[in-house]
C-alpha positions as CSV (number, residue, x, y, z in Angstrom):
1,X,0.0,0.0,0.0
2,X,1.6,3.4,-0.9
3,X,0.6,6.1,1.2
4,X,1.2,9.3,1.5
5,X,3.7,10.9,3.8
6,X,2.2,12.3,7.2
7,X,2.8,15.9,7.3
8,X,3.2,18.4,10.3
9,X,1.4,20.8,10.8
10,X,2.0,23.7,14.0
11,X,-0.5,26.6,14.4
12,X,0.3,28.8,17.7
13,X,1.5,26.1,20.5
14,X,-0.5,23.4,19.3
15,X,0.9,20.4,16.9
16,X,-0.6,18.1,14.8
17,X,0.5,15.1,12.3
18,X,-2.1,14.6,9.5
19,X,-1.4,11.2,8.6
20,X,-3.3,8.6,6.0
21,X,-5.5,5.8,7.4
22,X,-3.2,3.6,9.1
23,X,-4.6,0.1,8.7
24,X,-3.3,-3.4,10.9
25,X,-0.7,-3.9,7.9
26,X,0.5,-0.4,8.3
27,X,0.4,0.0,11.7
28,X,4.2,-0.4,12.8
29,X,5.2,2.6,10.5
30,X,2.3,4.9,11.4
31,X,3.5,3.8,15.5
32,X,7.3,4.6,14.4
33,X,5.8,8.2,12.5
34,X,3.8,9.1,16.3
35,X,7.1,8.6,18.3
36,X,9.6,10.2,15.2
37,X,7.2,13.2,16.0
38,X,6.7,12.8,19.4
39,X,2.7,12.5,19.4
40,X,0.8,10.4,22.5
41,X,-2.7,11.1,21.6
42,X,-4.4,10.6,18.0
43,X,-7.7,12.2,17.2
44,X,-9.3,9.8,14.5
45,X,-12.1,11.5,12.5
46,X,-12.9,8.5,10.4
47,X,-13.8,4.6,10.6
48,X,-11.3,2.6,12.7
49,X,-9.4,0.9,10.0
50,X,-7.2,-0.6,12.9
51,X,-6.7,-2.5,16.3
52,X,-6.1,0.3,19.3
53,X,-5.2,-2.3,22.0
54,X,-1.4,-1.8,20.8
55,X,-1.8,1.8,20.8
56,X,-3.2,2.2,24.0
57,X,-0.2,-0.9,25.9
58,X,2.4,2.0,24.1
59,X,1.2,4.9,26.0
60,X,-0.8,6.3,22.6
61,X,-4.4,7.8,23.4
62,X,-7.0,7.6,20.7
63,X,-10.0,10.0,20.6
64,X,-12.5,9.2,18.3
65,X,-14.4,12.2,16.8
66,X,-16.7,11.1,13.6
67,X,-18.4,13.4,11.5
68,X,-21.4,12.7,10.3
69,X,-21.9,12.8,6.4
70,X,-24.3,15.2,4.6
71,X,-25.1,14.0,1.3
């Protein structure tokens, strides 16, 4: 799966990653992209794609925030 580069974003003292959709097959390099960057918390918008239990044993907090679709 190619995906796209997370990229960082910093507004004020606030810092965010905007990353692609990690799935379980891409979950090691998403995990190795949180701690490059230094992020313990993610804020997922969309479906869980993913197994948290990992995430949560390493000290990473998801949030789960969906948005509901207008069509």
């Amino acid at each position: 799966v190619n995906c796209p580069a997370p990229v960082k974003v910093i507004c004020k003292n606030l810092r965010f990653l905007i990353a692609h959709n990690p799935t379980n097959a891409t979950l090691n390099k998403f995990r190795e992209e949180l701690k490059k960057y230094g992020f313990t918390t993610i804020l997922r918008v969309c479906e869980a794609t993913y197994d948290t239990t990992l995430r949560e044993k390493e000290g990473i907090h998801i949030l789960d925030y969906h948005f509901k679709h207008r069509n």
